[in-house]
C-alpha positions as CSV (number, residue, x, y, z in Angstrom):
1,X,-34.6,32.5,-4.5
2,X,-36.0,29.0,-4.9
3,X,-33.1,26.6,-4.4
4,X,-33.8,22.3,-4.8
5,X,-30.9,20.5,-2.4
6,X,-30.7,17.1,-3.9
7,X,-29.2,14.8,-1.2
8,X,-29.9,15.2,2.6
9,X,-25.9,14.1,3.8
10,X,-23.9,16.3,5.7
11,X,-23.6,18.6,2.6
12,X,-26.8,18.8,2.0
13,X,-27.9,19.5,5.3
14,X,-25.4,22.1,5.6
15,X,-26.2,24.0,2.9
16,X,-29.8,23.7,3.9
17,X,-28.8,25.0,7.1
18,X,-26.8,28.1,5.6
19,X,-29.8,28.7,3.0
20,X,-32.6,28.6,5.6
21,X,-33.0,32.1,5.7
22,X,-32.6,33.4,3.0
23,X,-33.6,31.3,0.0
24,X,-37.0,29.3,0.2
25,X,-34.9,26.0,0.2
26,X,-36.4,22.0,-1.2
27,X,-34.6,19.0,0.5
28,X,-34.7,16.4,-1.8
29,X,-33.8,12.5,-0.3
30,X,-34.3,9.5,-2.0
31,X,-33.7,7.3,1.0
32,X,-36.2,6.7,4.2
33,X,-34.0,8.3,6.6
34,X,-32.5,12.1,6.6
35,X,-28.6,12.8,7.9
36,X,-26.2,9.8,4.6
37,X,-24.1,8.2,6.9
38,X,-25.2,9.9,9.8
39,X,-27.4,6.9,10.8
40,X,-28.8,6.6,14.0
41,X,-30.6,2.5,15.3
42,X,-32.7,2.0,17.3
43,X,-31.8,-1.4,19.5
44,X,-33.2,-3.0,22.4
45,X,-31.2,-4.9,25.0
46,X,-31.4,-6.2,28.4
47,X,-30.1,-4.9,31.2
48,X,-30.2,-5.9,35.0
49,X,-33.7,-3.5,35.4
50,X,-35.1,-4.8,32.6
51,X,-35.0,-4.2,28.3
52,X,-33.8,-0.8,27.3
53,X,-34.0,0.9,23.9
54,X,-31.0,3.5,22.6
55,X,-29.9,4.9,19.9
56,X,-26.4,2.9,18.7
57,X,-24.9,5.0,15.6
58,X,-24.1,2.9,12.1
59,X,-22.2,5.5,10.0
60,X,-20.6,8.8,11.3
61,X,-19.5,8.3,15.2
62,X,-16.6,10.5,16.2
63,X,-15.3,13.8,16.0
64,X,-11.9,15.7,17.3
65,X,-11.2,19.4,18.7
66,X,-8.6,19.7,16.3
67,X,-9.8,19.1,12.8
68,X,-13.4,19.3,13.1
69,X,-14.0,23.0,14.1
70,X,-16.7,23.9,11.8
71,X,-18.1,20.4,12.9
72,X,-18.0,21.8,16.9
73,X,-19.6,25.5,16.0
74,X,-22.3,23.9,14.2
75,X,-23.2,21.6,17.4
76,X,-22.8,24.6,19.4
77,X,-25.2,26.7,17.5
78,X,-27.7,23.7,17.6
79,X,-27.1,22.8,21.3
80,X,-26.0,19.3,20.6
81,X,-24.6,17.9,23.7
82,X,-21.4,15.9,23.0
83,X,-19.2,13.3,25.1
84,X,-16.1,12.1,25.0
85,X,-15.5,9.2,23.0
86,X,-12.3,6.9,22.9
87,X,-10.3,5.7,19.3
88,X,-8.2,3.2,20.4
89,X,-7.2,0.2,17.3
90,X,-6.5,-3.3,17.2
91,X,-5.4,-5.7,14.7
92,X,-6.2,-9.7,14.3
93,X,-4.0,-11.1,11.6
94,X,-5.5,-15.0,11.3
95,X,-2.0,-16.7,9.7
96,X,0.2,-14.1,10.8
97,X,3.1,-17.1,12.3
98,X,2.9,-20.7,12.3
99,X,1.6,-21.1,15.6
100,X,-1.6,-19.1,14.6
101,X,-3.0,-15.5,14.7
102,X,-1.6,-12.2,15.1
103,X,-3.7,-9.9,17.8
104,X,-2.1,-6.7,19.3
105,X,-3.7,-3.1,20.5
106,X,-2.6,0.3,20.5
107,X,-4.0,1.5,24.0
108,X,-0.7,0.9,25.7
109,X,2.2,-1.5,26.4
110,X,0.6,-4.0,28.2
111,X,-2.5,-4.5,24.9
112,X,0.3,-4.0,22.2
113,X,2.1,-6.9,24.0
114,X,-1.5,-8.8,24.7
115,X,0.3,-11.5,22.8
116,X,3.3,-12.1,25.2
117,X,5.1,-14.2,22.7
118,X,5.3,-11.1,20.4
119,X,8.3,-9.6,22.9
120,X,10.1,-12.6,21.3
121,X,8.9,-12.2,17.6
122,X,11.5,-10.3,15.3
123,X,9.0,-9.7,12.9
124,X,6.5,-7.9,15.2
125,X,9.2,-6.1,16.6
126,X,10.2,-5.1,13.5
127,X,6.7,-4.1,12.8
128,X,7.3,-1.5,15.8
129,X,10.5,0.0,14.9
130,X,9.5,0.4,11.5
131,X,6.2,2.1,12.2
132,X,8.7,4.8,14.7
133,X,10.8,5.2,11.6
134,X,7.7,5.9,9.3
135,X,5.9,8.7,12.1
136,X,9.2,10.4,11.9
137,X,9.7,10.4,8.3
138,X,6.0,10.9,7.4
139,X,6.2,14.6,9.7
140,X,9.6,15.4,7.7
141,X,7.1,15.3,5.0
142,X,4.3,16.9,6.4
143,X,6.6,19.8,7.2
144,X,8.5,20.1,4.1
145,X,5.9,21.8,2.0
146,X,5.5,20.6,-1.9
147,X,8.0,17.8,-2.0
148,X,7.8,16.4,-5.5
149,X,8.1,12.8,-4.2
150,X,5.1,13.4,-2.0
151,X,3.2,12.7,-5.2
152,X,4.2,9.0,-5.6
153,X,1.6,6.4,-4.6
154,X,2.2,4.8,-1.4
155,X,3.5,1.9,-2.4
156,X,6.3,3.3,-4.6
157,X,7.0,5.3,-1.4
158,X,7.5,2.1,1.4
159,X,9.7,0.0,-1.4
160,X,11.5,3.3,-1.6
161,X,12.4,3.4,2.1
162,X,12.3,-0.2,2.7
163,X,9.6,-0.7,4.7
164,X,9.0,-4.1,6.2
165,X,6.0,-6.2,4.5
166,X,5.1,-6.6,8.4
167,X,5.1,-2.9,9.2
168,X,3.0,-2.4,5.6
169,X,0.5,-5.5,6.4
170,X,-0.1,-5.1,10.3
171,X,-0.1,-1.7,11.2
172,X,-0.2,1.3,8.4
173,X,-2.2,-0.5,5.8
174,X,-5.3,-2.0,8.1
175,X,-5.0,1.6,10.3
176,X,-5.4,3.6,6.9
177,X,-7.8,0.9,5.0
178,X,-10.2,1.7,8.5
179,X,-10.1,5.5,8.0
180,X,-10.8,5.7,4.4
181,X,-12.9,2.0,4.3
182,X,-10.9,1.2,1.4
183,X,-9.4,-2.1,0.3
184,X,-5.8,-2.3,1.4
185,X,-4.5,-2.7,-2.8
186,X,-6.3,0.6,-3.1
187,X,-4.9,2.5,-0.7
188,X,-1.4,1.0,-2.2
189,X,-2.0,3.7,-4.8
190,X,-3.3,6.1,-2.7
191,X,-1.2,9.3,-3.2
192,X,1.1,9.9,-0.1
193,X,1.0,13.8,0.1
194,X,-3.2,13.0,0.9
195,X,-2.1,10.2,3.4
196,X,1.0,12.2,5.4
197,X,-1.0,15.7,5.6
198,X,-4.2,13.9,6.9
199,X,-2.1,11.7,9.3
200,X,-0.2,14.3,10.5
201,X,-3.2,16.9,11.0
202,X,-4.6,14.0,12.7
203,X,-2.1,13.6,15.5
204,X,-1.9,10.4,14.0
205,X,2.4,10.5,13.4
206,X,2.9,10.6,17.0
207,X,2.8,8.3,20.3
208,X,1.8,11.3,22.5
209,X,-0.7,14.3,22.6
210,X,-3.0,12.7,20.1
211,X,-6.7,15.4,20.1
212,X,-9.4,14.4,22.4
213,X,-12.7,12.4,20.5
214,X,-16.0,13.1,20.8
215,X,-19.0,11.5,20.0
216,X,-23.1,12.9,19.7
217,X,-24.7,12.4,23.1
218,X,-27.9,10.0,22.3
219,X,-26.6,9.6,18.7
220,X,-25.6,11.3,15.7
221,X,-29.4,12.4,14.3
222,X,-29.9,14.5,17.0
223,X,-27.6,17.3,15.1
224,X,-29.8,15.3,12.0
225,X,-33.5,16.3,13.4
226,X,-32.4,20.1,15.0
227,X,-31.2,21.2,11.0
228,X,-34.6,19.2,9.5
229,X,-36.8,20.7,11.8
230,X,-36.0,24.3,10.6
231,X,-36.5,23.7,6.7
232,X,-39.9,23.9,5.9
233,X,-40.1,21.9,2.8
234,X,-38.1,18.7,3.4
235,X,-39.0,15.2,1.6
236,X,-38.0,11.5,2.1
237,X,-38.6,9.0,-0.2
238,X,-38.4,11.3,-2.6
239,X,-35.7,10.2,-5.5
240,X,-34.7,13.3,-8.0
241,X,-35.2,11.4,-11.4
242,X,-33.7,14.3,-13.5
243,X,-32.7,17.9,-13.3
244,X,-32.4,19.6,-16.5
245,X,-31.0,22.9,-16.5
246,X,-31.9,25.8,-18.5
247,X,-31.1,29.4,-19.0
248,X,-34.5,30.6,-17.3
249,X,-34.5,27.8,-14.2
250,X,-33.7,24.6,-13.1
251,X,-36.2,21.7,-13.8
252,X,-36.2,18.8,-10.8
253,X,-38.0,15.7,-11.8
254,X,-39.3,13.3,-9.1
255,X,-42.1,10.6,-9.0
256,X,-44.1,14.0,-8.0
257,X,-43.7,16.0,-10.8
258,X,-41.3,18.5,-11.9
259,X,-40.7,21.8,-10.0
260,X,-39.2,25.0,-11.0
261,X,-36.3,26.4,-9.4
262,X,-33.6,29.1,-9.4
263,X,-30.4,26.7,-8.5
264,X,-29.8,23.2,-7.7
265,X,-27.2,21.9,-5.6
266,X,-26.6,18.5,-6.1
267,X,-25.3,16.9,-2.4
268,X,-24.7,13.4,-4.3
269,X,-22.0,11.0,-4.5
270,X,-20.4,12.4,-8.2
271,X,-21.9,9.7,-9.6
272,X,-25.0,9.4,-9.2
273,X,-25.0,13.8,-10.1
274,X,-23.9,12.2,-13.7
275,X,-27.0,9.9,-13.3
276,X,-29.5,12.8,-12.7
277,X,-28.1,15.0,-14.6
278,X,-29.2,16.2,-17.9
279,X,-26.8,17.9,-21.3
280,X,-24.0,17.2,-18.8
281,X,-20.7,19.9,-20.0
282,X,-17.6,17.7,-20.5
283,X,-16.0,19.1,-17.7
284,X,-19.0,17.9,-15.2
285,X,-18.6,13.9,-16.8
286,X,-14.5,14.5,-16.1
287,X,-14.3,15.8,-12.5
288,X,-17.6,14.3,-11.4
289,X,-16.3,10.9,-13.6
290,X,-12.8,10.6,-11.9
291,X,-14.3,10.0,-8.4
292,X,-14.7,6.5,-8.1
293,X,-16.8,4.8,-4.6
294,X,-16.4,1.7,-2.8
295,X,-19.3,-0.1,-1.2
296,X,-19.3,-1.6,1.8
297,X,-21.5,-3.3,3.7
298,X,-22.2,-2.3,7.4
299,X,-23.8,-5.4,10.2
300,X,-25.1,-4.2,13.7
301,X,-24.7,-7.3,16.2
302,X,-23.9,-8.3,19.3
303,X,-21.7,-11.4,18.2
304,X,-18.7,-10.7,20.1
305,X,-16.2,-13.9,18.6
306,X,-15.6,-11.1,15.6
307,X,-13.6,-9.6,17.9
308,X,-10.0,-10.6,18.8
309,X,-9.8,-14.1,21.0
310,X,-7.2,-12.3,23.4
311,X,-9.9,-9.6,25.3
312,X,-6.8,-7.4,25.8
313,X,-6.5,-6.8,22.6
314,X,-10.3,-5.9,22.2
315,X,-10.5,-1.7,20.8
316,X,-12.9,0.4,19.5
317,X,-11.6,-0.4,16.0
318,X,-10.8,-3.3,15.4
319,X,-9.2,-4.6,11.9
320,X,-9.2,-8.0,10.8
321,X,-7.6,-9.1,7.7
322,X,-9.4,-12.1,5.9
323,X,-8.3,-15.3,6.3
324,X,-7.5,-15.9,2.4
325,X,-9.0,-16.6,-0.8
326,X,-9.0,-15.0,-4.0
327,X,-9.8,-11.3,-3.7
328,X,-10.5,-11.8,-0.2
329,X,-6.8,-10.7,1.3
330,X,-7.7,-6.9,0.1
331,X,-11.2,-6.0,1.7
332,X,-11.3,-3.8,5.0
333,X,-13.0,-5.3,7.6
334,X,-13.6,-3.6,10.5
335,X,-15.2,-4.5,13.8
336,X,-16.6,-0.8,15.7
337,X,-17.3,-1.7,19.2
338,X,-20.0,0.8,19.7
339,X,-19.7,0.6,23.8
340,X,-16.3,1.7,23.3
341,X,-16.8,4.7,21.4
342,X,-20.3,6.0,22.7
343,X,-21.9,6.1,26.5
344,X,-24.6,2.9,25.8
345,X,-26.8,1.2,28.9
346,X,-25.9,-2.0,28.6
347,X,-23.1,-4.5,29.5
348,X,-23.7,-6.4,26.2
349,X,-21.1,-5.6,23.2
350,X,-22.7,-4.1,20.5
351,X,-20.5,-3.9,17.1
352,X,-21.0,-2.7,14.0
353,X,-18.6,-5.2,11.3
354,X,-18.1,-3.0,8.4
355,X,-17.5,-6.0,5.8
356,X,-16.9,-9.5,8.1
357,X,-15.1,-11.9,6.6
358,X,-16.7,-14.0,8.9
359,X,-19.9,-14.9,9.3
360,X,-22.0,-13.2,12.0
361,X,-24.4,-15.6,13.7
362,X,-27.9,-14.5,12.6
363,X,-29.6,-14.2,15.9
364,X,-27.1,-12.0,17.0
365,X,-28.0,-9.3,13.9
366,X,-29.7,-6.6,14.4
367,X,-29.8,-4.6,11.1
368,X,-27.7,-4.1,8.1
369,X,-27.0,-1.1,5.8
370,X,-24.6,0.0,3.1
371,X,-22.6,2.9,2.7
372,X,-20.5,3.6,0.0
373,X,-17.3,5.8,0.5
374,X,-14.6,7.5,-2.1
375,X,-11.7,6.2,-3.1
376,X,-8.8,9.2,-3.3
377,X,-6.5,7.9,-5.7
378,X,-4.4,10.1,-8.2
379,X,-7.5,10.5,-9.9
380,X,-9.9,11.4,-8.0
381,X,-7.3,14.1,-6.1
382,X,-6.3,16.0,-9.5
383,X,-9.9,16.2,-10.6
384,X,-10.5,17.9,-6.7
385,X,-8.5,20.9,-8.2
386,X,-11.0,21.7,-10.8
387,X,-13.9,21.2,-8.6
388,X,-14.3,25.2,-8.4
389,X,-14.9,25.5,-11.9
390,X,-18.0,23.4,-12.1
391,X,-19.3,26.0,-9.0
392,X,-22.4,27.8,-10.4
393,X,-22.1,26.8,-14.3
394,X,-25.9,26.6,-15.5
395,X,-27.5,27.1,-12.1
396,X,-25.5,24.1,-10.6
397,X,-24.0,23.6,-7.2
398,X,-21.7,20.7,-6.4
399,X,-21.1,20.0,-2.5
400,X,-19.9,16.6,-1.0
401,X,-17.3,14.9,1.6
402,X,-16.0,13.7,-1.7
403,X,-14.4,16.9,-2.1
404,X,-12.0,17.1,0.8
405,X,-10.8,13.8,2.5
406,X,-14.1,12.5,2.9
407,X,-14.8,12.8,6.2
408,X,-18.0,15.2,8.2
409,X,-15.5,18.0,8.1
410,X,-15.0,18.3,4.7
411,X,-18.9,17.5,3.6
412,X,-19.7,19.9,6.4
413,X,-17.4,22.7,4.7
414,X,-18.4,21.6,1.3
415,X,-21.8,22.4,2.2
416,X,-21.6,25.8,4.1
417,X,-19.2,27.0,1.2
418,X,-21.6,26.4,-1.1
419,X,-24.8,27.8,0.8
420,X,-22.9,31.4,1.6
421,X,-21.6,31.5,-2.2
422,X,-25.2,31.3,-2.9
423,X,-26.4,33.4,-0.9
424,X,-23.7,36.3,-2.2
425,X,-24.6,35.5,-5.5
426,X,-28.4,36.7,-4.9
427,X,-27.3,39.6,-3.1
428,X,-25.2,40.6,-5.7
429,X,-28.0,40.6,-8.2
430,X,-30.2,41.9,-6.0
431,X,-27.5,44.9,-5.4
432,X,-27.2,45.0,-9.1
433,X,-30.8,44.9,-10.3
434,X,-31.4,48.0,-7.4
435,X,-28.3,50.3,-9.7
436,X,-29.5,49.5,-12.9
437,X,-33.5,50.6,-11.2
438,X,-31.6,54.1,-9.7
439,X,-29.8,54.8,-12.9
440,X,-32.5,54.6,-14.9
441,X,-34.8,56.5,-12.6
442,X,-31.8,59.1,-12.6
């Protein structure tokens, strides 16, 4: 069985990985680098012994023993050493009050309160009872099972309950915006039965017993380089131009040629499937259609006035809202502070500012990337539930993050599901073609 994999993510790689031995398996990746957003730099910094180079990661950083268990059996199969990592969040509002900025952290008391004027603040404080009230309504939710309201959008749900624009604007919109990379008027819409369920499976709904993080020891594209290095026919740089689909093969056009194979599985953002794509069914252009992306724009620095003024209030994530402007109030801009979240060698901050609103002093830059990411609106989570029809239709495979809530988890399951479908689907022929030999014979 000749399979083409048309996308080296997560997905991809995991259906490679599941394939492997069994189907003579074709890694298509357009880009220069294997792995999506598993992205592993390079950087070079000085340290009391001299320069040091490490590996800094730029896309996927951090994994939990909770919701990631696939995630931790395929490390463990691959002997990927992992360490703990640390997911505390901050918030810089720059006109929250009249006497300037807003800057608080979760990590405890003393960083929530790194402002000591906020004990004295009735809007902050309000901010705090608010976001109690919503962790305790939120697992009401959680727990109920299929709550007809749970389908509202978000926002209908906070005017519902009266939650405070403070509450909305400081804490749940920035913390969510950050998960999903979304701008904050998107997530507004954002169904609240996707947002409750992942908070909640998350640990995120409560003060206490929150799961452990992890992180890849030496960087994410070591998991990246194990999976690679046991496909035999794996290509970068290679684009997929066109797949056109018949009922004999599949044809997969690059600048190469095209190549014959049994199945495709297209490990692509949705749209650009519909971009390679050939004779696409009208069910493909209205599931793959309804999943809309957002592209942001990733900096690696070491230019640490991004972060908060107040150090106490510095966190591994860090939100900052933008300072105004039209169109500007809704973009996610997050500050990662890489030393924070993985073991690095050196004392300098290195941060990766996932869309600054501010501008990053140039010296300090050390690369920059985009990545785009899906926006789970009503949408894009009803066309979800008609994903498994597309499965198989005219030799085509559909895997992706996109498919779940967008994180490794779900491209990781996305990818294994479709790999072991495969593979059952040969056997079954295979098991089939060997009765219809015998009862002949017979």
């Amino acid at each position: 069985m000749k399979v083409a994999i048309v996308g080296s993510g997560i997905s991809g790689l995991a259906a490679a990985h599941a394939l492997a031995r069994d189907a003579d398996v074709t890694l298509f990746e357009a880009g220069s680098w294997f792995g999506g957003h598993t992205h592993t730099v390079d950087v070079t910094l000085p340290t009391p012994h001299g320069p040091v180079t490490h590996g800094v990661d730029t896309g996927f950083l951090v994994f939990n023993e909770r919701t990631y268990p696939q995630l931790i059996e395929l490390f463990a199969g691959l002997g990927v050493a992992t360490v703990k990592s640390e997911m505390s969040f901050s918030v810089q509002v720059p006109r929250a009050f009249r006497g300037g900025p807003l800057e608080w952290s979760g990590s405890s008391l003393d960083t929530v309160f790194a402002q000591r004027a906020n004990l004295g603040r009735p809007r902050f404080l309000r901010m705090l009872r608010d976001l109690l009230r919503f962790n305790r309504l939120a697992t009401l939710y959680a727990q109920s099972g299929e709550d007809p309201r749970m389908l509202q959008p978000l926002d209908d749900f906070l005017r519902e309950h009266r939650f405070s624009s403070e509450f909305r604007d400081w804490y749940l919109l920035p913390m969510i915006a950050c998960i999903w990379s979304c701008p904050t008027d998107q997530m507004l819409r954002f169904p609240v039965a996707t947002l409750v369920r992942f908070c909640h499976n998350h640990g995120l709904l409560q003060v206490t017993d929150r799961p452990q993080w992890w992180t890849v020891a030496g960087g994410a594209r070591n998991y990246v380089d194990k999976i690679v290095s046991r496909l035999h026919d794996k290509r970068l740089n290679t684009p997929v131009r066109r797949v056109v689909r018949t009922a004999a093969g599949v044809g997969v056009t690059s600048d190469s040629g095209t190549e014959r194979f049994d199945h495709v599985v297209m490990a692509t953002h949705p749209d650009q499937a519909l971009a390679i794509l050939t004779d696409i069914s009208p069910l493909e252009r209205e599931v793959l259609g309804a999943i809309r992306y957002q592209r942001n724009r990733a900096v690696l620095h070491t230019d640490t006035s991004a972060l908060p003024r107040n150090r106490k209030a510095w966190a591994a994530w860090n939100y900052e809202s933008a300072p105004g402007g039209a169109g500007e109030e809704t973009r996610v801009c997050l500050h990662y502070w890489l030393n924070r979240l993985q073991p690095l060698p050196w004392e300098q901050p290195v941060l990766v500012s996932l869309n600054p609103v501010r501008p990053i002093a140039r010296h300090q830059i050390m690369g920059e990337y985009d990545y785009d990411h899906p926006v789970f609106d009503r949408a894009a989570v009803d066309a979800q539930a008609e994903i498994a029809q597309l499965q198989g239709q005219r030799r085509t495979w559909f895997c992706g993050a996109w498919t779940g809530y967008g994180f490794h988890e779900d491209g990781l399951k996305s990818g294994q599901r479709v790999g072991r479908t495969l593979i059952n689907h040969a056997q079954a022929r295979r098991e089939s073609g060997a009765a219809a030999m015998l009862e002949a014979v017979a």
